[in-house]
MMTF fields as JSON, N, C-alpha, C and O atoms, coordinates in Angstrom:
{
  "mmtfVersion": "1.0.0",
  "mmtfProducer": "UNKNOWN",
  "numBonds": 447,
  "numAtoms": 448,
  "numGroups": 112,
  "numChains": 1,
  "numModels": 1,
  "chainsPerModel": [1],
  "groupsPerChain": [112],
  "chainIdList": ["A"],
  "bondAtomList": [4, 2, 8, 6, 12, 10, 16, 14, 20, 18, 24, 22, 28, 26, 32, 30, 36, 34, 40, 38, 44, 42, 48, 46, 52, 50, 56, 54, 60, 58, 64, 62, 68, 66, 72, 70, 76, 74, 80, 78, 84, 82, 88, 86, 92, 90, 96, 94, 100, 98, 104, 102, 108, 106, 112, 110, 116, 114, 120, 118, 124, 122, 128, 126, 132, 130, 136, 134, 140, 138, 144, 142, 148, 146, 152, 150, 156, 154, 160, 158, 164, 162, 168, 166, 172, 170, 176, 174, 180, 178, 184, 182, 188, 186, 192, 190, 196, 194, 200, 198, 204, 202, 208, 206, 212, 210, 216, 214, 220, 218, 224, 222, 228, 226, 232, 230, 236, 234, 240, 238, 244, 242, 248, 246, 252, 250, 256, 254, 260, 258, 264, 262, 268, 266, 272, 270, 276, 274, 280, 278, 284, 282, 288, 286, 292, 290, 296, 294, 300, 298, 304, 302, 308, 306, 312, 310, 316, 314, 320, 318, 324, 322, 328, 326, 332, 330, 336, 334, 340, 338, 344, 342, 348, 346, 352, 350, 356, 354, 360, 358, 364, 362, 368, 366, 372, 370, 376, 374, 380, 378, 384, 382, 388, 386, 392, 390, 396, 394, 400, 398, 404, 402, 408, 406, 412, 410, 416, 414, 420, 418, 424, 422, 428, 426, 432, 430, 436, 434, 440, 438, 444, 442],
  "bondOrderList": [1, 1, 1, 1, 1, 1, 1, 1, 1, 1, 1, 1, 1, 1, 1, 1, 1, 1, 1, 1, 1, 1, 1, 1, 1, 1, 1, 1, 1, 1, 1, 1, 1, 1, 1, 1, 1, 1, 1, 1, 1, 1, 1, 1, 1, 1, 1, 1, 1, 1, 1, 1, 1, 1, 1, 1, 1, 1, 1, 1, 1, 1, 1, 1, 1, 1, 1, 1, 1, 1, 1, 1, 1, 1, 1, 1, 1, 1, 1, 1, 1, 1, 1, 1, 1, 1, 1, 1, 1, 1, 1, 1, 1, 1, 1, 1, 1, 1, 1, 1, 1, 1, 1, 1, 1, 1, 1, 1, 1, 1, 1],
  "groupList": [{"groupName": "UNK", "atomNameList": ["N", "CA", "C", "O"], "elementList": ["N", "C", "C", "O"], "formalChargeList": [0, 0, 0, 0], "bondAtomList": [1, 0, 2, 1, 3, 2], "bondOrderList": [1, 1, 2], "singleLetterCode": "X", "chemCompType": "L-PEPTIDE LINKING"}],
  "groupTypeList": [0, 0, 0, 0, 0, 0, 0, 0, 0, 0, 0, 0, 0, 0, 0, 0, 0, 0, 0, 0, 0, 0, 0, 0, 0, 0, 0, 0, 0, 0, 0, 0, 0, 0, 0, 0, 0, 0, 0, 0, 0, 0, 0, 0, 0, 0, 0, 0, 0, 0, 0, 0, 0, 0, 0, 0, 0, 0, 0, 0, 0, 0, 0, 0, 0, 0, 0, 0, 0, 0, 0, 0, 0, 0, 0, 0, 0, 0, 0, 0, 0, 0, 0, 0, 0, 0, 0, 0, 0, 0, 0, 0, 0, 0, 0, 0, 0, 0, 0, 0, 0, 0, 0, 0, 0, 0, 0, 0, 0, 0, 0, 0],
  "groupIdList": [1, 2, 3, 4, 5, 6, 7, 8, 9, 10, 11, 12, 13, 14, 15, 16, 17, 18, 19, 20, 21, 22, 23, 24, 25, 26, 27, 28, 29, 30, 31, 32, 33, 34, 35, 36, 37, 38, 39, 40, 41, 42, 43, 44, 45, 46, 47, 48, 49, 50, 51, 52, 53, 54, 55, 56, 57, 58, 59, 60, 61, 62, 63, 64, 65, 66, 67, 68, 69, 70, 71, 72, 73, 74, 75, 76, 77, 78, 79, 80, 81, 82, 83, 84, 85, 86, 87, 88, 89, 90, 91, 92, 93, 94, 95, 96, 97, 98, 99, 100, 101, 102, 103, 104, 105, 106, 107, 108, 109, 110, 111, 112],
  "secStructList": [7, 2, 2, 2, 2, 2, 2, 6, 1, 7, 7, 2, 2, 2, 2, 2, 2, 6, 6, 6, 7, 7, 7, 7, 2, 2, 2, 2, 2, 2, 2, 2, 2, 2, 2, 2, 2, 1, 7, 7, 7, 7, 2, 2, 2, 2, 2, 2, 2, 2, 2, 2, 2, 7, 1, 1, 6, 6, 7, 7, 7, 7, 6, 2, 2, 2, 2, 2, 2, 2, 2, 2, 2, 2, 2, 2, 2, 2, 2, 2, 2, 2, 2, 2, 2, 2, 2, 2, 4, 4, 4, 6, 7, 1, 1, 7, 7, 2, 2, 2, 2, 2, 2, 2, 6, 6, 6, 6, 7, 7, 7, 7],
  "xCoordList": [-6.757, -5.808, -4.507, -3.771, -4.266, -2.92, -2.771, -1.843, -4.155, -4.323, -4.254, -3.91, -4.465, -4.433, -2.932, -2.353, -2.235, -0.656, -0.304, -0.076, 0.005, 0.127, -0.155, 0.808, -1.362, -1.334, -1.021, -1.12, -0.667, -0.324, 1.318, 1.912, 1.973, 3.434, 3.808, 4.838, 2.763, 2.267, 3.549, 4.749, 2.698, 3.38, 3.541, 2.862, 4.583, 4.686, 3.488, 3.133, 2.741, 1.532, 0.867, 0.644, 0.546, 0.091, 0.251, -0.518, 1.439, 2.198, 2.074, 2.051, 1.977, 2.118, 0.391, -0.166, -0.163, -1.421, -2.468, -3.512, -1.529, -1.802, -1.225, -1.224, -0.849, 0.355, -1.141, -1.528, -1.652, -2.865, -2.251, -2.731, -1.307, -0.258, -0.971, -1.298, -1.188, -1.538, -0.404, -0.394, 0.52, 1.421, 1.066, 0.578, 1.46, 1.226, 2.116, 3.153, 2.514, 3.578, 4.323, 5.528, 3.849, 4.732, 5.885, 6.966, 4.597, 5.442, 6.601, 7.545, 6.488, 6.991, 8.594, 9.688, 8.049, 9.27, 9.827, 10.801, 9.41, 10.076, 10.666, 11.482, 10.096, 10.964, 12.001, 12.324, 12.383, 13.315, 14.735, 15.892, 14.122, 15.523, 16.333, 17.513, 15.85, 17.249, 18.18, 19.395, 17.622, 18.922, 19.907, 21.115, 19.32, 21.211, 22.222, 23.44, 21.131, 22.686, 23.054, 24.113, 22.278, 23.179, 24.534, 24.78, 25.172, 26.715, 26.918, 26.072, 28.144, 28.14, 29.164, 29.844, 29.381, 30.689, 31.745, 31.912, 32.877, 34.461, 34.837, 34.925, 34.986, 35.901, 36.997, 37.096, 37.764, 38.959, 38.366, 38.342, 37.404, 36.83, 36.348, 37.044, 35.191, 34.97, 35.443, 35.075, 36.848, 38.038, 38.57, 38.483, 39.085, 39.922, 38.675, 38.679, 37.777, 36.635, 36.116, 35.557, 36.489, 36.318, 37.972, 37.82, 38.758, 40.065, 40.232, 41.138, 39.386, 39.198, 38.527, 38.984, 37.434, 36.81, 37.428, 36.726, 38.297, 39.373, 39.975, 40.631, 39.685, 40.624, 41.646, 42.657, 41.688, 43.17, 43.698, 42.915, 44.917, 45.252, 45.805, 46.291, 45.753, 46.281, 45.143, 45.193, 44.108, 43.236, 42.523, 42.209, 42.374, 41.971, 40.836, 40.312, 40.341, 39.224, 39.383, 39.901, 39.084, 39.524, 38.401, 37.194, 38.866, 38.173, 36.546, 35.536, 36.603, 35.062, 34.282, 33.262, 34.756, 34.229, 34.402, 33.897, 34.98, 34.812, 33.963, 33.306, 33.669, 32.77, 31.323, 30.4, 31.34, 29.462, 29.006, 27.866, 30.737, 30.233, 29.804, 29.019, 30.495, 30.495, 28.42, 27.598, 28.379, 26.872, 25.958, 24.8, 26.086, 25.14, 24.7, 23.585, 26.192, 25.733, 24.682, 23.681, 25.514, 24.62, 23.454, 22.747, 22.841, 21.364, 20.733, 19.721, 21.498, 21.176, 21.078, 20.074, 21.84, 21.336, 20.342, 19.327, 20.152, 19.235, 17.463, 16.541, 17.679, 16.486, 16.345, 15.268, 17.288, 17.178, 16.359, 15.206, 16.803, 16.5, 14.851, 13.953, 14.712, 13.502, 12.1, 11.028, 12.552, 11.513, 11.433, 10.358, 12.62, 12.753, 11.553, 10.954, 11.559, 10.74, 9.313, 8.341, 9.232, 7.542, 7.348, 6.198, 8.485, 8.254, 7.0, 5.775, 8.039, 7.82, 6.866, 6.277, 6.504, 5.034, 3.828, 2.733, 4.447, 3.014, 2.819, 1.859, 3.946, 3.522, 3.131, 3.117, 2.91, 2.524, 3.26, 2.636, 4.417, 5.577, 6.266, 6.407, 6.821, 7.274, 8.879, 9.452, 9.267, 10.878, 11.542, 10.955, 12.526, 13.162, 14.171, 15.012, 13.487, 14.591, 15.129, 14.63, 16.371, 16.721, 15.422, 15.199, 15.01, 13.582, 12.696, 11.753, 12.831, 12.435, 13.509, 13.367, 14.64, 16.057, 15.901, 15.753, 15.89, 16.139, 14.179, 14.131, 13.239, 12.155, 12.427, 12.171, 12.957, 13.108, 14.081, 14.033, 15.279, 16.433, 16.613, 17.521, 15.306, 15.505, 14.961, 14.845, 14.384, 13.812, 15.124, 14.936, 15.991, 17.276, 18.531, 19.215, 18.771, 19.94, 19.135, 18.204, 19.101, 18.431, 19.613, 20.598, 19.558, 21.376, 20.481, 19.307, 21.837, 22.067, 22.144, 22.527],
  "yCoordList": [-0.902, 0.18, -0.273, 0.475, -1.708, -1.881, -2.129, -2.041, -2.474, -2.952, -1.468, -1.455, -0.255, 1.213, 1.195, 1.177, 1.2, 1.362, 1.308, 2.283, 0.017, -1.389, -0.705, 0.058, -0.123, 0.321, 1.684, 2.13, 2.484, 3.957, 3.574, 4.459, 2.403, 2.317, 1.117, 0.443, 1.05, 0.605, -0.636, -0.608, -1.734, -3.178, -3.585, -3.023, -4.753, -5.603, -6.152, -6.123, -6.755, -6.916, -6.165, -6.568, -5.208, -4.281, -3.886, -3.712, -3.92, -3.942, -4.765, -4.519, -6.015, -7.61, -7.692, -8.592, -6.573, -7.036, -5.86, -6.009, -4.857, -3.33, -4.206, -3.559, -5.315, -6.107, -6.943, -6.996, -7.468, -8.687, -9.935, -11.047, -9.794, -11.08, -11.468, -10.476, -12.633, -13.116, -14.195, -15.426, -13.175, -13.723, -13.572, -12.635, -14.742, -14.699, -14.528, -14.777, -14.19, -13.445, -14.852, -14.698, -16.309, -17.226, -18.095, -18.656, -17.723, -17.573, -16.782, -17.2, -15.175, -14.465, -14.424, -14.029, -15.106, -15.768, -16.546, -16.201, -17.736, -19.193, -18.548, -19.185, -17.428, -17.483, -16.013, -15.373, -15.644, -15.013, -15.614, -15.247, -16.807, -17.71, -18.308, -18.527, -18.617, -19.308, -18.047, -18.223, -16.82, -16.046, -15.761, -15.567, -15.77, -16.053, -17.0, -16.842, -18.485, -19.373, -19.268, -19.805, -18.509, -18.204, -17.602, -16.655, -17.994, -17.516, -16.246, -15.688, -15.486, -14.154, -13.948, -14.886, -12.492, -12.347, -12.456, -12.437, -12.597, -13.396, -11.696, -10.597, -12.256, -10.724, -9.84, -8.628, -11.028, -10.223, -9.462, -8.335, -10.168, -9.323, -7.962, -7.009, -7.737, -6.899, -5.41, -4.238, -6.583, -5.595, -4.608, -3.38, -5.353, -4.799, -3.89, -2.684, -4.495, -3.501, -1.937, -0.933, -2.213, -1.467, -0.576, 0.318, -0.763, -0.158, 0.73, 1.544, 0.468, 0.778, 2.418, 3.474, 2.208, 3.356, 4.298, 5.139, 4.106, 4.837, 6.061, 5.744, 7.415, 8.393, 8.317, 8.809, 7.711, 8.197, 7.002, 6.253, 6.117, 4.675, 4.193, 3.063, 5.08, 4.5, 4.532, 4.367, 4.86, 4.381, 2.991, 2.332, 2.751, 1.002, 0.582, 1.435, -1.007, -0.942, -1.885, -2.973, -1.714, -3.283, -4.628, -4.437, -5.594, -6.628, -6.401, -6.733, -5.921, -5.823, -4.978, -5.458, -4.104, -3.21, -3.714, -2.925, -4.785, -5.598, -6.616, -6.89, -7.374, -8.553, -7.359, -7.55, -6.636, -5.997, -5.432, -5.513, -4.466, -4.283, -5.718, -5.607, -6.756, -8.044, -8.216, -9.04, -8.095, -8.592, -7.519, -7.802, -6.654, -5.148, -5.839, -6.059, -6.088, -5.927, -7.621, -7.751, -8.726, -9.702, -9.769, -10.526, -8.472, -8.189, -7.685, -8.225, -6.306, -5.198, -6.702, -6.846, -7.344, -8.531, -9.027, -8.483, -10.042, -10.381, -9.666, -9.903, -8.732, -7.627, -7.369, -7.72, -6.777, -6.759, -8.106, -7.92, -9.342, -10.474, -10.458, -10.3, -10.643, -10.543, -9.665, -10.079, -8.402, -7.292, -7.678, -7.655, -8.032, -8.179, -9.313, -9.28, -10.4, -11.569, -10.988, -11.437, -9.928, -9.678, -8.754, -8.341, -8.127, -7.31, -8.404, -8.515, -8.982, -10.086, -10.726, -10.853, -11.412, -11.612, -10.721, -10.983, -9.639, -8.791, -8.167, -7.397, -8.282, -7.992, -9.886, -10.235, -10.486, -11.737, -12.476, -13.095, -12.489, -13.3, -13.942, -13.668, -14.98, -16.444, -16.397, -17.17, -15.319, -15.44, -14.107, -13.236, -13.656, -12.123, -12.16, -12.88, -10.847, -10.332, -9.004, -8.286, -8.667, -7.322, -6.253, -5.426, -6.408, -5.326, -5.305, -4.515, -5.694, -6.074, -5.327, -4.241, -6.205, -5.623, -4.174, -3.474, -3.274, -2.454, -1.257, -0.044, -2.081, -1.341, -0.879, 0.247, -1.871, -2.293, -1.541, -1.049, -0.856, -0.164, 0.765, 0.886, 1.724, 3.239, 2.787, 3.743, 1.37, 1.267, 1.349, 2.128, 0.924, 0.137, 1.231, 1.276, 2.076, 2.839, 3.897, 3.785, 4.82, 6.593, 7.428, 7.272, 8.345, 9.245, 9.814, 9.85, 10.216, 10.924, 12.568, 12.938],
  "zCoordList": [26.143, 26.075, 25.429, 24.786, 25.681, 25.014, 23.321, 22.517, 23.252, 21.661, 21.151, 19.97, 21.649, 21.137, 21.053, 19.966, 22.342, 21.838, 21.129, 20.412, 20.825, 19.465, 18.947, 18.868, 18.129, 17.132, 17.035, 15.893, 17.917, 17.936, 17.454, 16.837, 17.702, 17.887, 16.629, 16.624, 15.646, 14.28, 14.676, 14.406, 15.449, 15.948, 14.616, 13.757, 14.206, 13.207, 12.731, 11.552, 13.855, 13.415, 12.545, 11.403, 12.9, 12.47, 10.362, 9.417, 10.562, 9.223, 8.206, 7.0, 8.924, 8.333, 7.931, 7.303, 8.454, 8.309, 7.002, 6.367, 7.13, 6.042, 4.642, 3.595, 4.597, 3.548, 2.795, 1.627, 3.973, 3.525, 4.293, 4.074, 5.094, 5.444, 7.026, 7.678, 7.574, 8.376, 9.595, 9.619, 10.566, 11.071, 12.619, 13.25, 12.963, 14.147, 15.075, 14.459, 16.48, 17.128, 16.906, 16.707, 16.891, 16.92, 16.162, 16.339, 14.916, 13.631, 13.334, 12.664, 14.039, 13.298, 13.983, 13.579, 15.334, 16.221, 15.582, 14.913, 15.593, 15.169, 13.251, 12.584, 12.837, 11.448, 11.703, 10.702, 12.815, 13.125, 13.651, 13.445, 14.501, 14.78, 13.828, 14.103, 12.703, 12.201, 11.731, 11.638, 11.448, 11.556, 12.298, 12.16, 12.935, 14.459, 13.815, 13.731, 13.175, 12.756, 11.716, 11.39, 10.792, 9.476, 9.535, 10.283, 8.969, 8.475, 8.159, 7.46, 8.631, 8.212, 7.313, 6.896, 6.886, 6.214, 6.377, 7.596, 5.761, 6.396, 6.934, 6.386, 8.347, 9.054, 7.949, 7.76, 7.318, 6.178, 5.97, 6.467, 4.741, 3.811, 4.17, 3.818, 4.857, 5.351, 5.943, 6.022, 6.408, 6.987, 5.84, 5.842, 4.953, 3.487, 3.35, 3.596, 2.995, 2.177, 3.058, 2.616, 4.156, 5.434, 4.811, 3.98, 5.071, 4.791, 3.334, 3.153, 2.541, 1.175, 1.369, 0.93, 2.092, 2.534, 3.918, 4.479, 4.172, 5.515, 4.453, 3.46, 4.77, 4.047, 4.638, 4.137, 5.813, 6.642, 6.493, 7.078, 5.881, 5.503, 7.053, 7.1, 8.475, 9.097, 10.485, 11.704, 9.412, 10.788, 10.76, 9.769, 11.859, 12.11, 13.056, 13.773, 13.094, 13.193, 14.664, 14.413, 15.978, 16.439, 16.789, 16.939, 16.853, 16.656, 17.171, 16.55, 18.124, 18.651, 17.064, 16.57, 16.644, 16.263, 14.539, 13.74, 14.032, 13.048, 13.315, 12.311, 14.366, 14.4, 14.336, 13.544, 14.917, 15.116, 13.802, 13.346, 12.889, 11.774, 10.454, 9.512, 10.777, 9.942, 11.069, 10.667, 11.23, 12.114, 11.855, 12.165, 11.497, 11.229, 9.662, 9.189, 9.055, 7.48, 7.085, 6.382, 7.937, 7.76, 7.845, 7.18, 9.221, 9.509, 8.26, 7.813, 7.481, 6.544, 5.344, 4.647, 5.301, 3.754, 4.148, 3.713, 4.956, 5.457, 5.221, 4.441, 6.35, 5.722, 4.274, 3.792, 3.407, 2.091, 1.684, 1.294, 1.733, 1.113, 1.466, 0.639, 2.761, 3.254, 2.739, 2.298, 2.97, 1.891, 0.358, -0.242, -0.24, -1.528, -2.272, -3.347, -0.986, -1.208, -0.996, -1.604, -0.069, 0.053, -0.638, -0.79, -1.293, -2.877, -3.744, -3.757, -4.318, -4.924, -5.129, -6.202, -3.649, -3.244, -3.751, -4.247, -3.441, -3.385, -4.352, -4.324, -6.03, -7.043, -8.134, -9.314, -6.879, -7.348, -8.326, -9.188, -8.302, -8.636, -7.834, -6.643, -8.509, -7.925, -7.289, -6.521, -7.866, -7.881, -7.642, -8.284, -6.966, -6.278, -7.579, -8.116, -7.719, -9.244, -8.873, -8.006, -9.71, -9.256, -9.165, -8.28, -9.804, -10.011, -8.248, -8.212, -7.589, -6.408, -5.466, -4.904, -5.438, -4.714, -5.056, -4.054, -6.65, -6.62, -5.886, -5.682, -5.755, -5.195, -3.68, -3.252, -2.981, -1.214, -1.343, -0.215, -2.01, -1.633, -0.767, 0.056, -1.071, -0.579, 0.521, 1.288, 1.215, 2.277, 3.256, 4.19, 3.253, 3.434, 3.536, 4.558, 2.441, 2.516, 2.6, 1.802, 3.191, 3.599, 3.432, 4.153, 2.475, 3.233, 4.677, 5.045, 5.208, 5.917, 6.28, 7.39]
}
């Protein structure tokens, strides 16, 4: 019954496997951790670039709510990079070219 779930609730597995890709829950663990220690974007930056897009010049952001947005977008690159590479992969090329970045996009930004 649970292997029905899983697939009613289309598990990663599941996905990794509609691909041709063969991952195992341990793998797919152990290549999720080193993203925690990657480096994120410089709070400034973010901030300014955050301030750029404010219609109102005197509204503001506070620290909690700059570190999660600096941590959202590191996730959102991240993912980008990630799909981009199994773009890549799966049109059997060696190397992530814009042509890739720009396939995975609409996965990534949806309007609203």
């Amino acid at each position: 019954m649970a292997d029905n779930a899983d697939a009613k609730a289309g598990s990663s597995m599941d996905r990794h496997k509609e691909i041709g890709v063969n991952v195992t829950e341990e793998e797919a663990v152990k290549d999720i951790e080193p993203l925690y220690d990657t480096p994120t974007f410089k709070t400034k930056t973010i901030q300014e670039l955050m301030l750029m897009g404010f219609q109102d010049e005197k509204t503001k952001m506070n620290a909690q709510a700059l570190k999660l947005t600096c941590e959202i977008l590191r996730l959102l690159a991240h993912e980008g990079a990630a799909r981009a590479s199994m773009q890549a992969k799966l049109q059997g090329d060696h190397e992530v070219t814009l042509e890739h970045l720009e396939k995975i996009l609409p996965q990534l930004v949806r309007p609203v």
